[in-house]
Short mmCIF file of the C-alpha atoms (twelve columns), coordinates in Angstrom:
data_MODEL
# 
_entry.id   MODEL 
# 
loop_
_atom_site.group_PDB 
_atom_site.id 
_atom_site.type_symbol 
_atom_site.label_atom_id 
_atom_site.label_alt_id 
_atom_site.label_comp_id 
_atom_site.label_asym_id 
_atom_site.label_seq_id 
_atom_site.Cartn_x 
_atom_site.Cartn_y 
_atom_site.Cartn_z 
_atom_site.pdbx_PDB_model_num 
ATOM 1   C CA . UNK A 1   100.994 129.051 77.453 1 
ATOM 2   C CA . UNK A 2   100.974 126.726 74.670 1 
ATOM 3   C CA . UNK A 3   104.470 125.626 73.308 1 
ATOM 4   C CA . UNK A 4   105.620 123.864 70.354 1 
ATOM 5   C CA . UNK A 5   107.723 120.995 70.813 1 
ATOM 6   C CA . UNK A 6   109.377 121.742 67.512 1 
ATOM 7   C CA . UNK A 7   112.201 124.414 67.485 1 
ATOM 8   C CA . UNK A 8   115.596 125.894 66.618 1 
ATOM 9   C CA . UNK A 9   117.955 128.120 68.638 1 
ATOM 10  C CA . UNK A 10  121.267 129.076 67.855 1 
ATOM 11  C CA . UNK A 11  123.287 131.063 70.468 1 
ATOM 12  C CA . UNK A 12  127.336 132.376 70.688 1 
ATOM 13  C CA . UNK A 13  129.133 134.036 73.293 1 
ATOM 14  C CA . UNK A 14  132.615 134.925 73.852 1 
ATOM 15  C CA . UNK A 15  134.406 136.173 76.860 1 
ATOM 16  C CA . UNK A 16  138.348 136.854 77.802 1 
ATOM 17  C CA . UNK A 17  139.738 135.480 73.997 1 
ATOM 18  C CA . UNK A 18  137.091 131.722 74.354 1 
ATOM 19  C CA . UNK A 19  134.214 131.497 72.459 1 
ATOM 20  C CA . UNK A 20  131.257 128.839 71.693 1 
ATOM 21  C CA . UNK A 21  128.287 128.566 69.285 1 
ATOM 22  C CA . UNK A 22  125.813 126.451 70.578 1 
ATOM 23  C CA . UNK A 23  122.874 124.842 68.275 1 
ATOM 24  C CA . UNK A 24  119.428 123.452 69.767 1 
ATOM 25  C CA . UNK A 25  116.930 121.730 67.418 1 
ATOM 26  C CA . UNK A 26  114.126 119.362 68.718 1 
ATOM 27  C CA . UNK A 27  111.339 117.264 67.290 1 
ATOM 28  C CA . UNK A 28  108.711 115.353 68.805 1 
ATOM 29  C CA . UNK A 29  108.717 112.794 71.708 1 
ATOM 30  C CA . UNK A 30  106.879 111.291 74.319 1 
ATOM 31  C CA . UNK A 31  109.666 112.674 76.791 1 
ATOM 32  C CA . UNK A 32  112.600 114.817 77.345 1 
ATOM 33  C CA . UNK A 33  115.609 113.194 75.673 1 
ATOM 34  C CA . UNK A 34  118.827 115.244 74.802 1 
ATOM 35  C CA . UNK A 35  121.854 114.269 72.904 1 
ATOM 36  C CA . UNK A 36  124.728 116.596 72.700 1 
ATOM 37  C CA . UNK A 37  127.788 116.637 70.544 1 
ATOM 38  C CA . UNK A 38  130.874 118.995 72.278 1 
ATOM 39  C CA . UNK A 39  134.456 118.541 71.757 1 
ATOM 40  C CA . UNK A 40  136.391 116.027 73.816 1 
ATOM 41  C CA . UNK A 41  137.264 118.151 76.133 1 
ATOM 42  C CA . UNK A 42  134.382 119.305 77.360 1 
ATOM 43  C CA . UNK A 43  133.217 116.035 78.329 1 
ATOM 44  C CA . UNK A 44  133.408 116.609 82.119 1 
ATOM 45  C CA . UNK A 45  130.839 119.626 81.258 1 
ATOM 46  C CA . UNK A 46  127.729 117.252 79.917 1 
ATOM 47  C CA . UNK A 47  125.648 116.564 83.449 1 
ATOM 48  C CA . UNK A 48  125.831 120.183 83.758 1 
ATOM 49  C CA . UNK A 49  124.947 121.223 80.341 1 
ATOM 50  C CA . UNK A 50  122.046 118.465 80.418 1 
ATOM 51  C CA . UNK A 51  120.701 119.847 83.622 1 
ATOM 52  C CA . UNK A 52  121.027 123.424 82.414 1 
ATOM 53  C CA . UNK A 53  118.489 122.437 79.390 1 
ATOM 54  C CA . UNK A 54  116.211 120.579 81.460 1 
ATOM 55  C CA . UNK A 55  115.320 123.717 83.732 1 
ATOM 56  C CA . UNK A 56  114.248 125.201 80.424 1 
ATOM 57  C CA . UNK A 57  112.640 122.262 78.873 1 
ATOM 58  C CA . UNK A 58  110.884 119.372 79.490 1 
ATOM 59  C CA . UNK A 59  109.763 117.515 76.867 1 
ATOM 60  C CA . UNK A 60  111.275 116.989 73.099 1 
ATOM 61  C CA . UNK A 61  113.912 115.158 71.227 1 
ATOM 62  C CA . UNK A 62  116.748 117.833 71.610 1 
ATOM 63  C CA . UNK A 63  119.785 117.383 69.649 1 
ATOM 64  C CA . UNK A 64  122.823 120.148 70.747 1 
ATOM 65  C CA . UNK A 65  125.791 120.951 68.943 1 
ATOM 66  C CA . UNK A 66  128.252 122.489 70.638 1 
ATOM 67  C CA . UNK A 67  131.744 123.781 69.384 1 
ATOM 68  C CA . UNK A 68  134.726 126.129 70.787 1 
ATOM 69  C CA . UNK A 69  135.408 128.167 68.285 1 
ATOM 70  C CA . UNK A 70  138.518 130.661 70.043 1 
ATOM 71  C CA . UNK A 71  140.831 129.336 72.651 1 
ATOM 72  C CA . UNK A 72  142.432 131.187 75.326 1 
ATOM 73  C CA . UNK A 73  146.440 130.355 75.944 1 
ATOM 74  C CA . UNK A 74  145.756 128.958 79.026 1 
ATOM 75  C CA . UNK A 75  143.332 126.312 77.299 1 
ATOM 76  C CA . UNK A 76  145.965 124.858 74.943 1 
ATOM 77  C CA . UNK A 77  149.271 123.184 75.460 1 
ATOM 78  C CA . UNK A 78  151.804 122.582 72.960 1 
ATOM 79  C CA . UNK A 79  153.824 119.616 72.706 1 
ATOM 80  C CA . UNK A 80  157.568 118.324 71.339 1 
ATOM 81  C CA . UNK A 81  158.113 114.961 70.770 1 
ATOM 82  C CA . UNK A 82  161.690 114.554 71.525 1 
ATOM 83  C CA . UNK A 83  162.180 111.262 69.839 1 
ATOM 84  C CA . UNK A 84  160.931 112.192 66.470 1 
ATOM 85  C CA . UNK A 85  162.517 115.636 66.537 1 
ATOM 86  C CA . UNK A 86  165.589 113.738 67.381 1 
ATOM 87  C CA . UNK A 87  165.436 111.159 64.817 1 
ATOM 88  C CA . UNK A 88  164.575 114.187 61.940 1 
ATOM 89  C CA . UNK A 89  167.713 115.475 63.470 1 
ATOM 90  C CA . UNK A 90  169.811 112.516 63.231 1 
ATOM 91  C CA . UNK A 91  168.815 111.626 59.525 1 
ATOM 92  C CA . UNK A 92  169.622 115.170 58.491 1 
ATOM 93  C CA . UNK A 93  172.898 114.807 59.716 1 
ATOM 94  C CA . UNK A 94  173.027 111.816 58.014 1 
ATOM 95  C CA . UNK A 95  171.873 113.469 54.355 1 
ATOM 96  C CA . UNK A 96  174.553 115.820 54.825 1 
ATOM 97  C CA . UNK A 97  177.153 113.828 55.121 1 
ATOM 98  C CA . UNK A 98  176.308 111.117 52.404 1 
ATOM 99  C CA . UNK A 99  175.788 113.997 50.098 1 
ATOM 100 C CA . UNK A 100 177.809 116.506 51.024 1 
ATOM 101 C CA . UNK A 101 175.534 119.038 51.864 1 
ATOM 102 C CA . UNK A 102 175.048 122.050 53.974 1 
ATOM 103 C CA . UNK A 103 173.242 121.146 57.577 1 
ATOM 104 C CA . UNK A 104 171.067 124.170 57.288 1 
ATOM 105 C CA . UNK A 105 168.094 122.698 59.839 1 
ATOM 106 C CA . UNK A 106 167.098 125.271 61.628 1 
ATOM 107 C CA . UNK A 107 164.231 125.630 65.203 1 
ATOM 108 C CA . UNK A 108 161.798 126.861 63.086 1 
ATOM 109 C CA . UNK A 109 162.258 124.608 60.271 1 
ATOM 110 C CA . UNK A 110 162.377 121.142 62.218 1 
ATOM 111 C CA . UNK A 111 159.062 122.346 64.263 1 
ATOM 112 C CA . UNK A 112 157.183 122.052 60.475 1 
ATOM 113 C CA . UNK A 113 157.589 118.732 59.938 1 
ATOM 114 C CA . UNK A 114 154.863 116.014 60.892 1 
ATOM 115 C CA . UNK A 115 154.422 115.097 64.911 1 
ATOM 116 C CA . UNK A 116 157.498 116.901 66.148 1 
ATOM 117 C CA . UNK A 117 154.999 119.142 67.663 1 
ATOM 118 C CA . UNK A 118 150.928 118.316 68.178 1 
ATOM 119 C CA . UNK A 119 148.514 120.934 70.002 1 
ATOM 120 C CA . UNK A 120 146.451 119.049 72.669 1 
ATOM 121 C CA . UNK A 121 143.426 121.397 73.985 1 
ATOM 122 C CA . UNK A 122 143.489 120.778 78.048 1 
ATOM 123 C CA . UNK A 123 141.047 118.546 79.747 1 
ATOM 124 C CA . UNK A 124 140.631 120.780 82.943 1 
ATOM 125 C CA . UNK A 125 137.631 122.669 82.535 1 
ATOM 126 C CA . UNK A 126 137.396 125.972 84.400 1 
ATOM 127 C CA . UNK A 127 134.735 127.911 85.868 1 
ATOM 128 C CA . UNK A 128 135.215 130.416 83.328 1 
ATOM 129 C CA . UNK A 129 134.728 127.758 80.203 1 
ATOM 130 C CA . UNK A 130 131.353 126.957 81.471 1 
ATOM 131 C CA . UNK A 131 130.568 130.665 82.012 1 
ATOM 132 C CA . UNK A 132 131.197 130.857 78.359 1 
ATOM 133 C CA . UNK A 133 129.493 128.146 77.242 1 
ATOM 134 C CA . UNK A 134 126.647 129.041 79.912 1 
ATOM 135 C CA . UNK A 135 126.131 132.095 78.088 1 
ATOM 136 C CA . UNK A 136 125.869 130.749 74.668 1 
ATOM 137 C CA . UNK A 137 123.219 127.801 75.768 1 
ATOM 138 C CA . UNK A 138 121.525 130.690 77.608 1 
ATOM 139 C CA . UNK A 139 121.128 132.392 74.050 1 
ATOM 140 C CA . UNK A 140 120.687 129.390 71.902 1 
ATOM 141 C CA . UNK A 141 117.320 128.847 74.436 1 
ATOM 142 C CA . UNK A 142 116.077 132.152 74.655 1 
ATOM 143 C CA . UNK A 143 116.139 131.978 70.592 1 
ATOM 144 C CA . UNK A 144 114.702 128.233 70.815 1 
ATOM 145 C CA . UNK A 145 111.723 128.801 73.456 1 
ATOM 146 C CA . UNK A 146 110.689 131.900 71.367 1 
ATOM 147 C CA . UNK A 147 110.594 129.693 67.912 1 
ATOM 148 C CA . UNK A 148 108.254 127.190 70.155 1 
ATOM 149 C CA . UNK A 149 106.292 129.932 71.804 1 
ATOM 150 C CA . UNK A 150 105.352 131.552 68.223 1 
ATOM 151 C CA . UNK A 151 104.598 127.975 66.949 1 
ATOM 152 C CA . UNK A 152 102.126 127.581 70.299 1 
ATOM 153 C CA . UNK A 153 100.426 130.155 69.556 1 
ATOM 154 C CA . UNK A 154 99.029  128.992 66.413 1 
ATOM 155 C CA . UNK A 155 98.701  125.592 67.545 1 
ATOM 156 C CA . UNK A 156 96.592  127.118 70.121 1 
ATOM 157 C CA . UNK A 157 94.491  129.406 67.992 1 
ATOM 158 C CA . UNK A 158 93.637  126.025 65.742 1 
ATOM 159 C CA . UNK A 159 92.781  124.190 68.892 1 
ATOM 160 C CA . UNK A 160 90.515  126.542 69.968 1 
ATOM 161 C CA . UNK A 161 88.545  126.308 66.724 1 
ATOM 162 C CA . UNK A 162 88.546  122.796 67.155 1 
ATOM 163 C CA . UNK A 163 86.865  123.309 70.663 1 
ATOM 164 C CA . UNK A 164 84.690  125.760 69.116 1 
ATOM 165 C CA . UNK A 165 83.365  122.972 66.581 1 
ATOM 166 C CA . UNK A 166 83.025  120.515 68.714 1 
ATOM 167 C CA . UNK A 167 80.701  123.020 70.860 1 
ATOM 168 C CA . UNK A 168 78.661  123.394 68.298 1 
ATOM 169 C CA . UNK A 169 77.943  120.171 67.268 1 
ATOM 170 C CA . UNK A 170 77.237  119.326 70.649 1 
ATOM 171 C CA . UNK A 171 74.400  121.573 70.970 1 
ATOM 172 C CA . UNK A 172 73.019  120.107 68.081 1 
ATOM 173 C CA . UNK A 173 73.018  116.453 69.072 1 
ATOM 174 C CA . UNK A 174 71.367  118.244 72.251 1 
ATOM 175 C CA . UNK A 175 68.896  119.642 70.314 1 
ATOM 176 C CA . UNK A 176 68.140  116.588 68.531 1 
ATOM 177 C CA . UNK A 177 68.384  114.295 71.711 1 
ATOM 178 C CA . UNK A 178 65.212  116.162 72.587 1 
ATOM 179 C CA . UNK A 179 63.308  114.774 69.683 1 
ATOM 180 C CA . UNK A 180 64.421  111.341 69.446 1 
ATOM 181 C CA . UNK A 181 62.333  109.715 71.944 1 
ATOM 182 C CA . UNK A 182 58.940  111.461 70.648 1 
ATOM 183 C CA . UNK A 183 59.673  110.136 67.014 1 
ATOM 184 C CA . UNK A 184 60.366  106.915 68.635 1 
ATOM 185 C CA . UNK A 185 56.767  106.733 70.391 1 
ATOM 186 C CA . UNK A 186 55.296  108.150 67.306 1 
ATOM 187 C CA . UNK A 187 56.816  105.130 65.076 1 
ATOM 188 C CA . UNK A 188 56.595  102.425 67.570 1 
ATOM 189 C CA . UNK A 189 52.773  103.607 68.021 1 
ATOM 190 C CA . UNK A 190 52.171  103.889 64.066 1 
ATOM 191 C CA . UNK A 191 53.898  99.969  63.996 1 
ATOM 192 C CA . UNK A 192 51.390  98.409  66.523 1 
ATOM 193 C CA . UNK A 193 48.369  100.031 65.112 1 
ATOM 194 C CA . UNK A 194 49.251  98.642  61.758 1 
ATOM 195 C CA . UNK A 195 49.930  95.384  63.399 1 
ATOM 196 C CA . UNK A 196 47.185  95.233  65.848 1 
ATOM 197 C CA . UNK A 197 44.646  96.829  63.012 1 
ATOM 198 C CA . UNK A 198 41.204  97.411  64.867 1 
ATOM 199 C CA . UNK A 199 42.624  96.135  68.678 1 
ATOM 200 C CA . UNK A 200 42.849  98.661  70.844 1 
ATOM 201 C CA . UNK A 201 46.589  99.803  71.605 1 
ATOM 202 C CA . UNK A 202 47.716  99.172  75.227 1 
ATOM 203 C CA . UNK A 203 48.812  102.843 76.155 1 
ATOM 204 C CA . UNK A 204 50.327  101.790 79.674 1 
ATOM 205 C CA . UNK A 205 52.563  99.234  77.708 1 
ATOM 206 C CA . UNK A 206 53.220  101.394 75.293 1 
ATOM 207 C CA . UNK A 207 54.311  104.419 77.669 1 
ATOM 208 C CA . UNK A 208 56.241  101.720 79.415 1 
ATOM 209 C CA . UNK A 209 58.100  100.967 75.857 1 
ATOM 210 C CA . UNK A 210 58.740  104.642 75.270 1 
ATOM 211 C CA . UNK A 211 59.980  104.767 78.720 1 
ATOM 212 C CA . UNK A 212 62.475  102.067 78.594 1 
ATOM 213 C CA . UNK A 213 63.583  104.017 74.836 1 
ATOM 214 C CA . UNK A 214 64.100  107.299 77.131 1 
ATOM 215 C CA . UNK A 215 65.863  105.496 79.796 1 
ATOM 216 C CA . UNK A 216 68.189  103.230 77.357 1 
ATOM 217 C CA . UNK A 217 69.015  106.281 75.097 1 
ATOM 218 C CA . UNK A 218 69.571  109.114 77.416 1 
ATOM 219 C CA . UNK A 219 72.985  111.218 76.719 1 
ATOM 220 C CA . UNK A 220 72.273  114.112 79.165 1 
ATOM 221 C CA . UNK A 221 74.766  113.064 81.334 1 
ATOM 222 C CA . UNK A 222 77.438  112.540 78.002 1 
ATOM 223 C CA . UNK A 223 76.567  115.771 76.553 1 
ATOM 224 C CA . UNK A 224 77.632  117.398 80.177 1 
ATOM 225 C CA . UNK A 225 80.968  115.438 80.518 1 
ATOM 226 C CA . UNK A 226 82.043  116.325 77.071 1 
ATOM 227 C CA . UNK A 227 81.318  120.148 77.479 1 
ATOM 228 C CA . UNK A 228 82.767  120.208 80.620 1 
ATOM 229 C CA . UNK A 229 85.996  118.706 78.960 1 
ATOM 230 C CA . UNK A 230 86.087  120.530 75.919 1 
ATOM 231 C CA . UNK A 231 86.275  123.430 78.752 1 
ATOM 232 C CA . UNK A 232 88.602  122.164 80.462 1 
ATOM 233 C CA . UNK A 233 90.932  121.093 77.394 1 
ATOM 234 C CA . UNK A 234 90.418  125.539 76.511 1 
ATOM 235 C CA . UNK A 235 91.478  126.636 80.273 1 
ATOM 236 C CA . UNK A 236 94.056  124.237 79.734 1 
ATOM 237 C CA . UNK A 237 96.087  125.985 76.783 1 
ATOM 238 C CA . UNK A 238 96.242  129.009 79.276 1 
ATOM 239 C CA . UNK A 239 98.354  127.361 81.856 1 
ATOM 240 C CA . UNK A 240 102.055 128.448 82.391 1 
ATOM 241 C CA . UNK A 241 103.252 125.068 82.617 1 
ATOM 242 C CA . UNK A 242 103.741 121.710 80.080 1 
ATOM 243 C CA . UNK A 243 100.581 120.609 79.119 1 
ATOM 244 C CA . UNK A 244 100.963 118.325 76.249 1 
ATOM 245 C CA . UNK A 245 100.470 114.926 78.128 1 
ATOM 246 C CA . UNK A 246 96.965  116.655 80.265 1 
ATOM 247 C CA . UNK A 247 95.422  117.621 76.814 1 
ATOM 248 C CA . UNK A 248 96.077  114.266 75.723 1 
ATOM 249 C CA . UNK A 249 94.258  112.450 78.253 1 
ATOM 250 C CA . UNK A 250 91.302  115.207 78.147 1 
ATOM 251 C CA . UNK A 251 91.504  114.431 74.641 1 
ATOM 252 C CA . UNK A 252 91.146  110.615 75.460 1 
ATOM 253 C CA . UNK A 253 88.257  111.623 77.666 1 
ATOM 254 C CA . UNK A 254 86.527  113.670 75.331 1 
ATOM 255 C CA . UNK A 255 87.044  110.726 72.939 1 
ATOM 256 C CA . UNK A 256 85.171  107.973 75.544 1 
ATOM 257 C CA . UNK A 257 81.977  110.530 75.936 1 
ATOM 258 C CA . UNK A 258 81.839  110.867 72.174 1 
ATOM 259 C CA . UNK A 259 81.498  107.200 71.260 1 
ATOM 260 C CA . UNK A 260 79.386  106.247 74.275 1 
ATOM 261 C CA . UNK A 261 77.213  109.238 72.717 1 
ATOM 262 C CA . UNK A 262 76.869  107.432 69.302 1 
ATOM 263 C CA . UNK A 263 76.847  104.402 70.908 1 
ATOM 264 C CA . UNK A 264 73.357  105.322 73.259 1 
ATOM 265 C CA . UNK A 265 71.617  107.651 71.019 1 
ATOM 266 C CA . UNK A 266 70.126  105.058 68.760 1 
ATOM 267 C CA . UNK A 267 69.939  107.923 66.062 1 
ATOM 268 C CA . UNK A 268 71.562  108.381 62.451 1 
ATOM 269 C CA . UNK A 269 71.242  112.255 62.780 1 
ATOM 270 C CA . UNK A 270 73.224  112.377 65.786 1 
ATOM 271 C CA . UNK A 271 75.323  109.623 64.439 1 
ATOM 272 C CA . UNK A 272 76.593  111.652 61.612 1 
ATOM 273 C CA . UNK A 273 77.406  114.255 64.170 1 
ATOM 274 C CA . UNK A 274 79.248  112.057 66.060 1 
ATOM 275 C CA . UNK A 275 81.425  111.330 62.983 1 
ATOM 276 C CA . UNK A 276 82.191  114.493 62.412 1 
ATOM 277 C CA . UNK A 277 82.986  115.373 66.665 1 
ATOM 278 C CA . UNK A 278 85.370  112.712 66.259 1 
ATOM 279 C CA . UNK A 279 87.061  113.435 63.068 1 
ATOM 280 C CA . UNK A 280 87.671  116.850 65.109 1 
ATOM 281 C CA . UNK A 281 88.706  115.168 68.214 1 
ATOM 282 C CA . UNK A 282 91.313  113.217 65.750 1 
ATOM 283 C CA . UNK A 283 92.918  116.403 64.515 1 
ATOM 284 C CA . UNK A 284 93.155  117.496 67.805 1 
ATOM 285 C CA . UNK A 285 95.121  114.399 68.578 1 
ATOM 286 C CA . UNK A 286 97.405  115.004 66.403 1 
ATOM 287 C CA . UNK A 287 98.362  118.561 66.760 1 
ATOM 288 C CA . UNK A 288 98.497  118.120 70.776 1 
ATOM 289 C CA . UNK A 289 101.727 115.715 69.700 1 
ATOM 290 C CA . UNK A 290 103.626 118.958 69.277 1 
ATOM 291 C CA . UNK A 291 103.035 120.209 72.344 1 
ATOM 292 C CA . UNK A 292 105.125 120.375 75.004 1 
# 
């Protein structure tokens, strides 16, 4: 099946008061390269989480975004800083003296004020965190693969069409392949007459020329390779596996027959057919880049 390389998935779960969103988006590339943004503390998580997306995908430029958006009680530990609760302590005291003030600092009150207490999210990462965050990957890929599945399936439909073309215009240059080396004895004869005027013409050299033509121009054996790959390139899009760097080098292949075609044929009809098989094989170059 025929995947897009382009996608977006966007996935959340939460479990036992912890929760993540999870965001996959990818573009094209020659291989699988994933770069992931998480919170600090889940650094210890990113060979798993890496590995995790690579059993699901295999080529792409995948950039994840990861956040924790509820913490359980057991993930967060609050802090005092003795010193600078002290010190707020010791310069109220201090204000109450010089001005003759009520000491009315209370718990409560002393906790508000800047770094007396800080909130530092733990870097132990249990088994049930990554069950969590499992869970939301899991659903941020199942939405991604089906965005890239729906996108395969048109670039698979327009490939096709391409094949289809390229089919046809095949059969033409094979029908005109057929008459190229009769017009070529009928010119080459009509030349020598004119040339030779009232000598007779020398069939057996003559046959031999047309021969040699034949020979020289043949593209039986071209026309065969490139219909057997344009086959092959079809079965191809079938498969249940990546194909995107196979149909590029059928594509490379179907490229080679193509010009040795126009190259052999000695013909402008089946020259201008070879332009136009090629500007098809050069869209189909460019929409096999998306695929995975």
């Amino acid at each position: 099946m025929v995947k897009s390389m382009t996608g977006y998935g966007r996935g959340y779960s939460e479990m036992n008061n912890r929760a993540f969103t999870v965001e996959l988006k990818s573009v094209n590339n020659r291989y699988l390269d994933i770069n992931i943004r998480y919170p600090k503390h889940l650094m210890s998580l990113e060979d798993k989480i890496r590995k995790y997306i690579s059993s699901y995908i295999s080529r792409g430029k995948i950039d994840v975004y990861i956040s924790q958006d509820k913490f359980s009680k057991d993930d967060i530990e609050v802090k005092l800083d003795e010193n600078i609760a002290k010190a707020y302590c010791d310069a109220f005291k201090i204000m109450s003296e010089k001005l003759e003030l009520e000491n009315d600092i209370t718990v409560s009150r002393l906790s508000k004020f800047q770094d007396v207490l800080s909130i530092e999210k733990k870097e132990e990462v249990t088994e049930e965190i990554w069950e969590v965050l499992r869970n939301a990957l899991e659903n941020a890929l199942n939405m991604f693969i089906d965005m890239r599945q729906k996108e395969g399936i048109k670039l698979s439909e327009d490939l096709i069409a391409r094949c289809d073309k390229i089919t046809e215009f095949v059969g033409k240059i094979e029908e005109r392949s057929d008459l190229v080396v009769e017009e070529y004895r009928e010119k080459i004869y009509q030349r020598v007459t004119e040339f030779l005027k009232n000598v007779e013409v020398d069939e057996a050299r003559l046959l031999n020329e047309v021969a040699f033509f034949a020979d020289k121009c043949n593209i039986t054996e071209e026309i065969v390779r490139l219909r057997s790959h344009v086959k092959q390139f079809k079965e191809s899009l079938n498969l249940d596996e990546p194909i995107g760097k196979k149909l590029d080098f059928i594509v490379q292949e179907m490229n080679r027959e193509t010009n040795t075609i126009g190259s052999k044929s000695n013909d402008l009809t089946i020259t201008n057919i070879v332009v136009q098989i090629k500007s098809e094989i050069e869209k189909i170059r460019e929409q096999i880049q998306n695929i995975e």
